[in-house]
C-alpha positions as CSV (number, residue, x, y, z in Angstrom):
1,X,-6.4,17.0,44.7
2,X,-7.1,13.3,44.6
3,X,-6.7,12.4,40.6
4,X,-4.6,14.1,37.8
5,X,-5.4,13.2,34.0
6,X,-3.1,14.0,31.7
7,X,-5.1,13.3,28.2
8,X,-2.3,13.8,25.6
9,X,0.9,14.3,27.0
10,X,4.1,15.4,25.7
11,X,6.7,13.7,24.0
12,X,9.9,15.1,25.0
13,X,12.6,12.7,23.2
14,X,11.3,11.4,20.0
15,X,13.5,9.7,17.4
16,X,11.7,9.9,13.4
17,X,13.4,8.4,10.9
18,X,13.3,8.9,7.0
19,X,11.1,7.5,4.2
20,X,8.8,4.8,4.7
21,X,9.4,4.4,8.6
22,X,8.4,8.3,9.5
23,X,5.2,7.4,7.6
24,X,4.5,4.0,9.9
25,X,5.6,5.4,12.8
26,X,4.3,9.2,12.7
27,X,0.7,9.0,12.9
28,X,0.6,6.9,16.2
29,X,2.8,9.0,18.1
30,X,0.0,11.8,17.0
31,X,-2.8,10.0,18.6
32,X,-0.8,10.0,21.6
33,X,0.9,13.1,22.3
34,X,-0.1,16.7,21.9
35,X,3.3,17.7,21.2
36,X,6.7,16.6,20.9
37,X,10.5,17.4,20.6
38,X,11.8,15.7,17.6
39,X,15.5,13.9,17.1
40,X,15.6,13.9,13.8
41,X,18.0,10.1,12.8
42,X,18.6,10.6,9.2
43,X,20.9,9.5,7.0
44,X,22.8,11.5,5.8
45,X,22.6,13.2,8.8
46,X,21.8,17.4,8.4
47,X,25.7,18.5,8.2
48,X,24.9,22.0,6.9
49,X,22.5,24.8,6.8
50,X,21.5,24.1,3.7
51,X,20.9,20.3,4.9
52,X,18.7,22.1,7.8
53,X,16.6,24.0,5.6
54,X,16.0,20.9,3.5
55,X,14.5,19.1,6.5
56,X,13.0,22.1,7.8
57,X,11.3,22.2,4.3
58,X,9.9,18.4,4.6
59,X,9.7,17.9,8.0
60,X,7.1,15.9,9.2
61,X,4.9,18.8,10.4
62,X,4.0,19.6,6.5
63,X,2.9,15.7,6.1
64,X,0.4,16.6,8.8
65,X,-1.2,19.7,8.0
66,X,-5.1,19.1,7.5
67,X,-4.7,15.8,8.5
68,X,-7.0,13.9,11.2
69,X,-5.0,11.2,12.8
């Protein structure tokens, strides 16, 4: 093997904010990586179940359905 080409990696540690910043931010790290394991910085932080199934309700997943980045 002489060449490896990795054409949309992974992103193993990324950090999404709330509001106005997720929606900047979001649809670059789509052009770039397949896939990604998201640390979700909010504020308030999730502190409960009910705060999980909130985010897990609007997380940034749903803003992308259908969409072409």
């Amino acid at each position: 093997m002489q060449k490896l080409t990795i054409t949309r990696p992974d992103d193993w540690h990324l950090h999404l904010r709330d509001g106005g910043t997720l929606k900047a931010v979001l649809p670059y790290t789509v052009r770039q990586f397949a896939r990604a394991i998201i640390m979700p910085n909010l504020k308030p932080p999730i502190r409960s179940v009910a705060d999980a199934a909130c985010y897990r309700n609007n997380h940034p997943r749903r803003q992308l359905q259908g969409r072409t980045v």
